[in-house]
PyMOL Python script that loads the backbone (N, CA, C, O; Angstrom):
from pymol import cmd

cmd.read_pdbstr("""\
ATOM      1  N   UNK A   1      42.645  94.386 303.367  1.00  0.00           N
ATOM      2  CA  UNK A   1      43.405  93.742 304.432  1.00  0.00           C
ATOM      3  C   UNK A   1      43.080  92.255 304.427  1.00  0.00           C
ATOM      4  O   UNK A   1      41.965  91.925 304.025  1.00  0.00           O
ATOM      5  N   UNK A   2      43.881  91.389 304.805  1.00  0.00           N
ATOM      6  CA  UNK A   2      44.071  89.956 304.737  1.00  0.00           C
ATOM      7  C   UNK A   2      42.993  89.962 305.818  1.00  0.00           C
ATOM      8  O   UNK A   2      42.697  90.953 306.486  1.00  0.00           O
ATOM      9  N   UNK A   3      42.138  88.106 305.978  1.00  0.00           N
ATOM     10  CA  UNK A   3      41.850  87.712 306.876  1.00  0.00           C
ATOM     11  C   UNK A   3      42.417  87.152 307.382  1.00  0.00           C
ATOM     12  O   UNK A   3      41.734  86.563 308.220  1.00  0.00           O
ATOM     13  N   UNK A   4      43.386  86.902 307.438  1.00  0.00           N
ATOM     14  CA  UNK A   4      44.581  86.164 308.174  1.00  0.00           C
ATOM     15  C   UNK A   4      44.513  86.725 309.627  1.00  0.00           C
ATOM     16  O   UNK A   4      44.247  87.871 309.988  1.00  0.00           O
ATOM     17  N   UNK A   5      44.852  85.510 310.441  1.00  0.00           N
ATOM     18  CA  UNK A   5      45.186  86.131 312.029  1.00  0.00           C
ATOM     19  C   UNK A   5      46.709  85.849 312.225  1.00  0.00           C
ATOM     20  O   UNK A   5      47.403  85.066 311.577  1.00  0.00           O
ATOM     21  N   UNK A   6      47.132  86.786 313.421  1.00  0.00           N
ATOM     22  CA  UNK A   6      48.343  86.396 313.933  1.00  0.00           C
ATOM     23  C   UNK A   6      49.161  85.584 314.231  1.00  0.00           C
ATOM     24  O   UNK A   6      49.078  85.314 315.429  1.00  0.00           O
ATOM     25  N   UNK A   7      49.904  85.065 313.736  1.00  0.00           N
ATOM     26  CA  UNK A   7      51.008  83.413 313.857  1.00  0.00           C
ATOM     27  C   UNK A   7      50.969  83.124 315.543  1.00  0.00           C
ATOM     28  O   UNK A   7      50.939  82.012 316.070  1.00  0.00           O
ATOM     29  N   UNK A   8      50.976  84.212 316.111  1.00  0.00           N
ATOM     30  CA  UNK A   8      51.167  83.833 317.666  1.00  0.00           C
ATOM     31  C   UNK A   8      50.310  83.117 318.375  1.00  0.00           C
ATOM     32  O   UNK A   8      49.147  83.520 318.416  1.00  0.00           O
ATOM     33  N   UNK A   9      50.574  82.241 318.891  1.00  0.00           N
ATOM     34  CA  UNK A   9      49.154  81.141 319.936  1.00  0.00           C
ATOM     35  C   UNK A   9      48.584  81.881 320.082  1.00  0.00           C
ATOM     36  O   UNK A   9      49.233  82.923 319.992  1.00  0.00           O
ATOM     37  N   UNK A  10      47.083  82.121 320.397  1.00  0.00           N
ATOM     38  CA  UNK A  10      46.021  82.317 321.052  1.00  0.00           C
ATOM     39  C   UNK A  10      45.916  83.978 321.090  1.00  0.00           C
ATOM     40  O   UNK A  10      45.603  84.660 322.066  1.00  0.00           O
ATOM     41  N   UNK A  11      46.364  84.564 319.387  1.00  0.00           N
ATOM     42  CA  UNK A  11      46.462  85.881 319.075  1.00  0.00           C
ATOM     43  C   UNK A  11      45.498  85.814 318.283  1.00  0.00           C
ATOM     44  O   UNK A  11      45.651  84.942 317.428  1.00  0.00           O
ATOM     45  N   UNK A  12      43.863  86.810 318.173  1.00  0.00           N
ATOM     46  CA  UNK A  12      43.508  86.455 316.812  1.00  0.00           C
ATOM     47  C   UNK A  12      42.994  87.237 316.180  1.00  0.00           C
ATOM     48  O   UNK A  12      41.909  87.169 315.602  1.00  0.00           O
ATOM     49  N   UNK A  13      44.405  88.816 316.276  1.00  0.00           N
ATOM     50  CA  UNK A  13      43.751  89.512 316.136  1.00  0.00           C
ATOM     51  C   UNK A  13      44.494  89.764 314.260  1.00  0.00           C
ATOM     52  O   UNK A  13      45.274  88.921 313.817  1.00  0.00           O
ATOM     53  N   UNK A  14      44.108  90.912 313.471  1.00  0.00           N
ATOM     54  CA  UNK A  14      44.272  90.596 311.833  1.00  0.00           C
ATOM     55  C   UNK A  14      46.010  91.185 311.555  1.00  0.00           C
ATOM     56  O   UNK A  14      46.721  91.910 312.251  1.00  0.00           O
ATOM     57  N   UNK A  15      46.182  90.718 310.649  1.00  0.00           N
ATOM     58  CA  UNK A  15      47.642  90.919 309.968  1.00  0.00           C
ATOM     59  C   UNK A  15      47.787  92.241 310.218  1.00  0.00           C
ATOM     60  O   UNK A  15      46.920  93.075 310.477  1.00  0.00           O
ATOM     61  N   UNK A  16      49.224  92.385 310.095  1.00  0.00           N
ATOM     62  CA  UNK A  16      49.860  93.867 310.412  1.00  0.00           C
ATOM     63  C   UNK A  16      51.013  93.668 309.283  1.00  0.00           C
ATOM     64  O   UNK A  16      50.985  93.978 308.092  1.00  0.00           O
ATOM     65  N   UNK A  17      52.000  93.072 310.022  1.00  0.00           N
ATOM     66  CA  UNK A  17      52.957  93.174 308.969  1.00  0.00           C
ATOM     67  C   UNK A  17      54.160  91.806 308.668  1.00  0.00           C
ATOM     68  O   UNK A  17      54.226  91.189 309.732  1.00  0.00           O
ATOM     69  N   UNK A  18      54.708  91.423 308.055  1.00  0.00           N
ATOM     70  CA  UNK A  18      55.571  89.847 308.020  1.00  0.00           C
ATOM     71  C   UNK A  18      56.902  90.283 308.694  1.00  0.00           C
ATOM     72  O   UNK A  18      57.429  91.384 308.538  1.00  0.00           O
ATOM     73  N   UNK A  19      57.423  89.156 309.551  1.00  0.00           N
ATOM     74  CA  UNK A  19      58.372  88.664 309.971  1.00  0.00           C
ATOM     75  C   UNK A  19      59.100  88.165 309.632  1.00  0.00           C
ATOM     76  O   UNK A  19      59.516  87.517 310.593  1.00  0.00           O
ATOM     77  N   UNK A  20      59.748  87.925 308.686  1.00  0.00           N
ATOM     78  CA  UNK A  20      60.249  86.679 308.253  1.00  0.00           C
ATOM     79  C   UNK A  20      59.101  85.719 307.068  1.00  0.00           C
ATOM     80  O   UNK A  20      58.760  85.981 305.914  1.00  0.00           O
ATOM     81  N   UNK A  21      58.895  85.032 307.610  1.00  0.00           N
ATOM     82  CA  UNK A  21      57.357  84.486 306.384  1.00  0.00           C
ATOM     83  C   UNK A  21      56.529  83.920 307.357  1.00  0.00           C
ATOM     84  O   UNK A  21      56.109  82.766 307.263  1.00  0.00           O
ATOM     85  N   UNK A  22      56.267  84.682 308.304  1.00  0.00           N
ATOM     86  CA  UNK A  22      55.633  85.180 308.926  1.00  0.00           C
ATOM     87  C   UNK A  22      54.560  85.814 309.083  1.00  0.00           C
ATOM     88  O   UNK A  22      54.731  86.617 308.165  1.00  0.00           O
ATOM     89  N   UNK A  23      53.322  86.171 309.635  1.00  0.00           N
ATOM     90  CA  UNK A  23      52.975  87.274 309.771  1.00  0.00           C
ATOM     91  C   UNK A  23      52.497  87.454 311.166  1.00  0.00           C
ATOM     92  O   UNK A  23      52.302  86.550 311.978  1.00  0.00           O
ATOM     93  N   UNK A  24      52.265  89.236 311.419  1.00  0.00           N
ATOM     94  CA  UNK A  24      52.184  89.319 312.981  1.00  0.00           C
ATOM     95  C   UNK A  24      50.931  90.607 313.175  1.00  0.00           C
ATOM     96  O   UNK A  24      50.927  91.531 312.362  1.00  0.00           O
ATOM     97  N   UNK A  25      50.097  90.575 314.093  1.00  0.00           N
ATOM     98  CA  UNK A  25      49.464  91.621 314.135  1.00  0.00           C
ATOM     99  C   UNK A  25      50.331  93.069 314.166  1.00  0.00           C
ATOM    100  O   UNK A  25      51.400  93.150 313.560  1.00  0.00           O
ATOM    101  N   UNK A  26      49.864  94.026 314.806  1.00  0.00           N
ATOM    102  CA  UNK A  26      50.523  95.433 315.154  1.00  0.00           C
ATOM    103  C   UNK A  26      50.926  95.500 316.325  1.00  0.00           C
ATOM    104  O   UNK A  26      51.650  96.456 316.600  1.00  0.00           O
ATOM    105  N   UNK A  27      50.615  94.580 317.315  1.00  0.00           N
ATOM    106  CA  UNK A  27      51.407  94.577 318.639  1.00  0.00           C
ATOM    107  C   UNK A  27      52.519  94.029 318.751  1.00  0.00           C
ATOM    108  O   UNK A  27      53.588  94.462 319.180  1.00  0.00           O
ATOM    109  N   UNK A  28      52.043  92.443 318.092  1.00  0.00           N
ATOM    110  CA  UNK A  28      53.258  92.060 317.666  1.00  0.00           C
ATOM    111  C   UNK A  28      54.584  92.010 317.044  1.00  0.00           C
ATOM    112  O   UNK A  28      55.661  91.505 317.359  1.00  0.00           O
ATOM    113  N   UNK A  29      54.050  92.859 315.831  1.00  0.00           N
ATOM    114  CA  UNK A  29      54.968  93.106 315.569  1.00  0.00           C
ATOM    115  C   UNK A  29      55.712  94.113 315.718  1.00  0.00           C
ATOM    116  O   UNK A  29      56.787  94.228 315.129  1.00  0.00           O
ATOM    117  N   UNK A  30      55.048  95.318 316.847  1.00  0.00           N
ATOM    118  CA  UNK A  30      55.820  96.320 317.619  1.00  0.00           C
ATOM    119  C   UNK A  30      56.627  95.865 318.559  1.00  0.00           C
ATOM    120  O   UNK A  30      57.569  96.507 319.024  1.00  0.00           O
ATOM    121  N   UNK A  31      56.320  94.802 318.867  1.00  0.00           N
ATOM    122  CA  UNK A  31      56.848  94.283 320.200  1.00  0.00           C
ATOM    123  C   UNK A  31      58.303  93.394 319.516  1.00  0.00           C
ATOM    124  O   UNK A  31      59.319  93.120 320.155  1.00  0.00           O
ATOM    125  N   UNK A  32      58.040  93.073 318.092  1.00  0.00           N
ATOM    126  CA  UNK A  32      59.293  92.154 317.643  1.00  0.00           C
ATOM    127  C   UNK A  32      60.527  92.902 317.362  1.00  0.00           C
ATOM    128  O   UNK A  32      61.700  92.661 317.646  1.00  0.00           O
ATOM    129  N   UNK A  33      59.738  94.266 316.475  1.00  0.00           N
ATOM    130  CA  UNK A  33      61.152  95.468 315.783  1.00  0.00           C
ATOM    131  C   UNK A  33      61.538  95.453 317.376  1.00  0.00           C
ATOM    132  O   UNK A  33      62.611  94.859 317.484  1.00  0.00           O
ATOM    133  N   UNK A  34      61.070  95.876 318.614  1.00  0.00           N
ATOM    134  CA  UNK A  34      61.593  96.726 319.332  1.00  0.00           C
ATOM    135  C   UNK A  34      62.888  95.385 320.194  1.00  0.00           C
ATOM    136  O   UNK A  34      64.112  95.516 320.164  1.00  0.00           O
ATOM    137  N   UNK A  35      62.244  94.394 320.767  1.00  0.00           N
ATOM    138  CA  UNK A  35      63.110  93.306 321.035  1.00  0.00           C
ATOM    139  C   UNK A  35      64.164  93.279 319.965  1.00  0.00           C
ATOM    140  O   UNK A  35      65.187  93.493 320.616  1.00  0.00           O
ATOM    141  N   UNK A  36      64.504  93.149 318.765  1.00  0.00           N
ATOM    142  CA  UNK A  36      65.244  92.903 317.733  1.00  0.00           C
ATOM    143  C   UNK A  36      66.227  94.115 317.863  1.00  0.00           C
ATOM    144  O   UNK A  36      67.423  93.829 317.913  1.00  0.00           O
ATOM    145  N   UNK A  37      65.894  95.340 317.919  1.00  0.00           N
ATOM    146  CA  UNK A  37      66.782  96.246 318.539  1.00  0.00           C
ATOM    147  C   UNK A  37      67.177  96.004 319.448  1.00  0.00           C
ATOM    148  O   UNK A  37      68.163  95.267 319.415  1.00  0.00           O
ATOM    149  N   UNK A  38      66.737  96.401 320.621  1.00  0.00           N
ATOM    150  CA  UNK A  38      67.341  95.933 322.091  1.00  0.00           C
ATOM    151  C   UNK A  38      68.227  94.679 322.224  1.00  0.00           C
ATOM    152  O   UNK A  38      69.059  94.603 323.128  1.00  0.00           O
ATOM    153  N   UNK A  39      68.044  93.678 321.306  1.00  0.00           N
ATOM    154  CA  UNK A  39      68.988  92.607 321.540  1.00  0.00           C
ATOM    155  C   UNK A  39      70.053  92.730 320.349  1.00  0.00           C
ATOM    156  O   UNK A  39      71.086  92.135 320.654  1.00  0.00           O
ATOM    157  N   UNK A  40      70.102  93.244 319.257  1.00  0.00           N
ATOM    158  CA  UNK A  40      71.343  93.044 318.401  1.00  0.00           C
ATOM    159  C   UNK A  40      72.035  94.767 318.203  1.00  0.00           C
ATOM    160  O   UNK A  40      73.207  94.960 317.880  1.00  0.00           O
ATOM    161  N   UNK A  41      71.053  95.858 318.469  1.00  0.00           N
ATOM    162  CA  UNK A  41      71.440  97.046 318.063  1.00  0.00           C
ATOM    163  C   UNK A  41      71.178  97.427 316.927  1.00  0.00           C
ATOM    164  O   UNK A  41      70.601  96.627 316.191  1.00  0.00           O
ATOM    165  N   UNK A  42      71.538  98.858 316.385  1.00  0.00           N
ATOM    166  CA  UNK A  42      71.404  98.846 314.910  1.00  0.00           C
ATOM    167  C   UNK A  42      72.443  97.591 313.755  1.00  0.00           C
ATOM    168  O   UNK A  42      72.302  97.323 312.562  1.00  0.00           O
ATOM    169  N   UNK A  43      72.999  97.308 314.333  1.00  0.00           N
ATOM    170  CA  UNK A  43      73.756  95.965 313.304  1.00  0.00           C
ATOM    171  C   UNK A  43      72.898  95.162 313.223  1.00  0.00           C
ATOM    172  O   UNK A  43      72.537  94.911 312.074  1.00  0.00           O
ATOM    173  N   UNK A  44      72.351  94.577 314.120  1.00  0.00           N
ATOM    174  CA  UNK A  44      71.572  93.590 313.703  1.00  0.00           C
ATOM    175  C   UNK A  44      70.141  94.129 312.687  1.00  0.00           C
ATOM    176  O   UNK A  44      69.525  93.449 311.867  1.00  0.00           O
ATOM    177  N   UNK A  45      69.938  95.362 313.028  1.00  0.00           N
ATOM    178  CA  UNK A  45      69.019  95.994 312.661  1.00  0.00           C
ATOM    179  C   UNK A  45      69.020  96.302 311.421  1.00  0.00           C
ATOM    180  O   UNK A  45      67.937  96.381 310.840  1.00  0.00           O
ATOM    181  N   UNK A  46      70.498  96.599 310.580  1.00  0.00           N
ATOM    182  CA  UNK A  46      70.556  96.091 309.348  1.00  0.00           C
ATOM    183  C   UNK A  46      71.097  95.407 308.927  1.00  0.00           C
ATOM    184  O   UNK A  46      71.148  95.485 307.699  1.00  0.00           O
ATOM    185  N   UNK A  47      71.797  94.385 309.526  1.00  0.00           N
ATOM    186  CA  UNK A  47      71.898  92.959 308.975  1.00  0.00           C
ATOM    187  C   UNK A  47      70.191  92.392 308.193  1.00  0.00           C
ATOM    188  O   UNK A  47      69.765  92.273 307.044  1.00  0.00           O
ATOM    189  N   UNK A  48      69.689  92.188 309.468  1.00  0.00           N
ATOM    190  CA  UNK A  48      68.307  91.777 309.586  1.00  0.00           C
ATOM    191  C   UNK A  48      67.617  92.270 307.681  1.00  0.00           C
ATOM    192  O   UNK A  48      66.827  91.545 307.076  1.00  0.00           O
ATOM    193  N   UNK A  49      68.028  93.250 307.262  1.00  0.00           N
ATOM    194  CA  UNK A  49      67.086  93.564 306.169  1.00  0.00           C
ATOM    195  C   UNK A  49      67.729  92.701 304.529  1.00  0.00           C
ATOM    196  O   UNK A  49      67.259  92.552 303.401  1.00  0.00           O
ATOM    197  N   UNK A  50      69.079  92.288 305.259  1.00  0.00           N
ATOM    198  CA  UNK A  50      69.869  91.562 303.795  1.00  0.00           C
ATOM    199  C   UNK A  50      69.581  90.181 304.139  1.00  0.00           C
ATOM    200  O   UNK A  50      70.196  89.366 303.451  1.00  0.00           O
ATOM    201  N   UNK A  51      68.769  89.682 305.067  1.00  0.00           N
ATOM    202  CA  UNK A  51      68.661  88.354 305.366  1.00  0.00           C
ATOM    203  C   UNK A  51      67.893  87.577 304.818  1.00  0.00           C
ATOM    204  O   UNK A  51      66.765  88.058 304.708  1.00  0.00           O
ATOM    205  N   UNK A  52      68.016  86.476 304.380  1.00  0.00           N
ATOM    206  CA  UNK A  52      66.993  85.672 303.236  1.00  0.00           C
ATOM    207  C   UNK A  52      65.592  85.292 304.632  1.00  0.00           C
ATOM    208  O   UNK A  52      65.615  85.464 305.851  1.00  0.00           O
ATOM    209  N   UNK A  53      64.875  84.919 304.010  1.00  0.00           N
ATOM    210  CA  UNK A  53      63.259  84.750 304.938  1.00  0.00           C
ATOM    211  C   UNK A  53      63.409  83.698 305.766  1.00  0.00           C
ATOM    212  O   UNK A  53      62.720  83.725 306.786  1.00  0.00           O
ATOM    213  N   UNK A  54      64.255  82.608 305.571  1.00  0.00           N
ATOM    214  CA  UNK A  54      64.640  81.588 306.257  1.00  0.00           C
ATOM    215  C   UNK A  54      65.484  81.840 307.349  1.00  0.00           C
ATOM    216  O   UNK A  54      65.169  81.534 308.499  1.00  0.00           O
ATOM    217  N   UNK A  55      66.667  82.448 307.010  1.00  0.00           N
ATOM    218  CA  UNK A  55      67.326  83.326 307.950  1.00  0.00           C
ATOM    219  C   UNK A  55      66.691  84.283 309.139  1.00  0.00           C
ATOM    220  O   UNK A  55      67.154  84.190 310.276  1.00  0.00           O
ATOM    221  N   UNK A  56      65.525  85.284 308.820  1.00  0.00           N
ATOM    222  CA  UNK A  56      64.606  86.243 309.434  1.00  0.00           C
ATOM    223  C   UNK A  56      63.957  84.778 310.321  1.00  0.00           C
ATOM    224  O   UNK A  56      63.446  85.094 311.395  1.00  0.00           O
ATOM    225  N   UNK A  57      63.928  83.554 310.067  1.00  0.00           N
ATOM    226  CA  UNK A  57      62.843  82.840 310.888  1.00  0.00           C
ATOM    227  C   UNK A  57      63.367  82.449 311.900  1.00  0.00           C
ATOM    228  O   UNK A  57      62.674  82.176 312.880  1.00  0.00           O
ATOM    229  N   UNK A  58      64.564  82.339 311.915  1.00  0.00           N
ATOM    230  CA  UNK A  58      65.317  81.817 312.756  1.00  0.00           C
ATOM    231  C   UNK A  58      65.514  83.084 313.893  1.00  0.00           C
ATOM    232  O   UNK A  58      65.962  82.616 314.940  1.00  0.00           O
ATOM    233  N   UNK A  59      65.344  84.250 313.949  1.00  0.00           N
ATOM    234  CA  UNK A  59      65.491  84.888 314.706  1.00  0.00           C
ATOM    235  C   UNK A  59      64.230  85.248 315.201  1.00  0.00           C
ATOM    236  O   UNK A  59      64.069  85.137 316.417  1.00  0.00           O
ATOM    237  N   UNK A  60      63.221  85.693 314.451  1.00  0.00           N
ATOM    238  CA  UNK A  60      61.779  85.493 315.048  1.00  0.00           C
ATOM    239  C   UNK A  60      61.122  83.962 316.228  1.00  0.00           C
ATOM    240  O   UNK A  60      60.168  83.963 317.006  1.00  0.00           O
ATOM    241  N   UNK A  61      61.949  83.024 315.950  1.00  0.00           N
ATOM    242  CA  UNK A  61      61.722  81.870 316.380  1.00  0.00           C
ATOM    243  C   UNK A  61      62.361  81.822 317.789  1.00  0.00           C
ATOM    244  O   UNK A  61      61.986  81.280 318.828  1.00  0.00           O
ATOM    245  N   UNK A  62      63.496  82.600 317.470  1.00  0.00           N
ATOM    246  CA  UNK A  62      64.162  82.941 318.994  1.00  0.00           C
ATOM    247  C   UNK A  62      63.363  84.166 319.824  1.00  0.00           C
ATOM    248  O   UNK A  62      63.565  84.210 321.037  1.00  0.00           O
ATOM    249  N   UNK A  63      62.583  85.029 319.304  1.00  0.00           N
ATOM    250  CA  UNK A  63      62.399  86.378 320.269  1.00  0.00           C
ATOM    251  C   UNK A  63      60.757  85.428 320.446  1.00  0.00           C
ATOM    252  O   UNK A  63      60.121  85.615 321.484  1.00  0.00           O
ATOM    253  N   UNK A  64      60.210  84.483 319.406  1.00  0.00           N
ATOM    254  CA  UNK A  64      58.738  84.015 320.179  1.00  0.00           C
ATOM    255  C   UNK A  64      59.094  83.128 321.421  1.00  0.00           C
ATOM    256  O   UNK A  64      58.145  82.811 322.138  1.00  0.00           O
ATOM    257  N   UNK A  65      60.286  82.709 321.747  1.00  0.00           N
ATOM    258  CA  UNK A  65      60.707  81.841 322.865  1.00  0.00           C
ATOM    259  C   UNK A  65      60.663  82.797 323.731  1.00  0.00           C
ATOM    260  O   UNK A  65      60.112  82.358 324.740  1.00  0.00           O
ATOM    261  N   UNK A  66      61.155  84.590 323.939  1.00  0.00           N
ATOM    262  CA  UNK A  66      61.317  85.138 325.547  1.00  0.00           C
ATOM    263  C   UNK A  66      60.250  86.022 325.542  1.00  0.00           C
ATOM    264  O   UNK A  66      60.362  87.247 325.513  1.00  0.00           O
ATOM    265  N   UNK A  67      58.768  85.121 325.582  1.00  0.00           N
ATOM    266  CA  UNK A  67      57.844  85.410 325.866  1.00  0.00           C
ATOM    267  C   UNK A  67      56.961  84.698 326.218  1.00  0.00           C
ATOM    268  O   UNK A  67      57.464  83.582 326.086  1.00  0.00           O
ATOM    269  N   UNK A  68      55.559  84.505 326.735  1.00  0.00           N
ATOM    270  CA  UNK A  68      55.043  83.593 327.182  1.00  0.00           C
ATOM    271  C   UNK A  68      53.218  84.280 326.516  1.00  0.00           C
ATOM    272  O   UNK A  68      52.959  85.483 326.557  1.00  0.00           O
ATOM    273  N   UNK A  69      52.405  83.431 326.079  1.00  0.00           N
ATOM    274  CA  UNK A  69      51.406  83.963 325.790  1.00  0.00           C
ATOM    275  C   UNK A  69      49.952  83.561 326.831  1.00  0.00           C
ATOM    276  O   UNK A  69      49.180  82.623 326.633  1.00  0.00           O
ATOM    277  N   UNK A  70      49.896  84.393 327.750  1.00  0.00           N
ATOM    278  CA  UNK A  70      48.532  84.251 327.935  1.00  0.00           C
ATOM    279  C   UNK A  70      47.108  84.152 327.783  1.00  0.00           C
ATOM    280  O   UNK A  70      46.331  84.954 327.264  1.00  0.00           O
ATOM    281  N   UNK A  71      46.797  82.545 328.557  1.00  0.00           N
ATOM    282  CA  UNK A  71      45.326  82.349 327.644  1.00  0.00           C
ATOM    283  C   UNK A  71      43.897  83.295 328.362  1.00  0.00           C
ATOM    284  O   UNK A  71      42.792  83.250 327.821  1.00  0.00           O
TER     285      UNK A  71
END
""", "prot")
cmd.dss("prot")
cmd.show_as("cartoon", "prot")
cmd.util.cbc("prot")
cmd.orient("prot")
């Protein structure tokens, strides 16, 4: 397993899985699939997998905005 920590502010806990080019712990990134559903449906859900990494950032960049991280 990577030593890498979580892209998210003041997350520091170890890699789980990439976002986009990205990477996110296991909360995080439970918390991203499930937002990413809830907001596009399964379309977006497989759109999302033909999308170049640049593309994937741009939507990760939007779901880290409707959240707030506590210090």
């Amino acid at each position: 397993m990577s030593e890498q920590s979580c892209f998210i502010e003041n997350c520091g806990q170890r890699v789980y899985a990439p976002a986009g080019t990205t990477i996110l712990c296991k909360e995080h990134f439970i918390d991203f699939v499930t937002w990413r559903r809830k907001k596009g449906g399964k379309g977006l859900f497989r759109r999302y997998s033909g999308m170049t990494m640049a593309e994937r950032d741009i939507i990760i960049r939007d779901w880290q905005q409707s959240f707030t991280v506590s210090t």
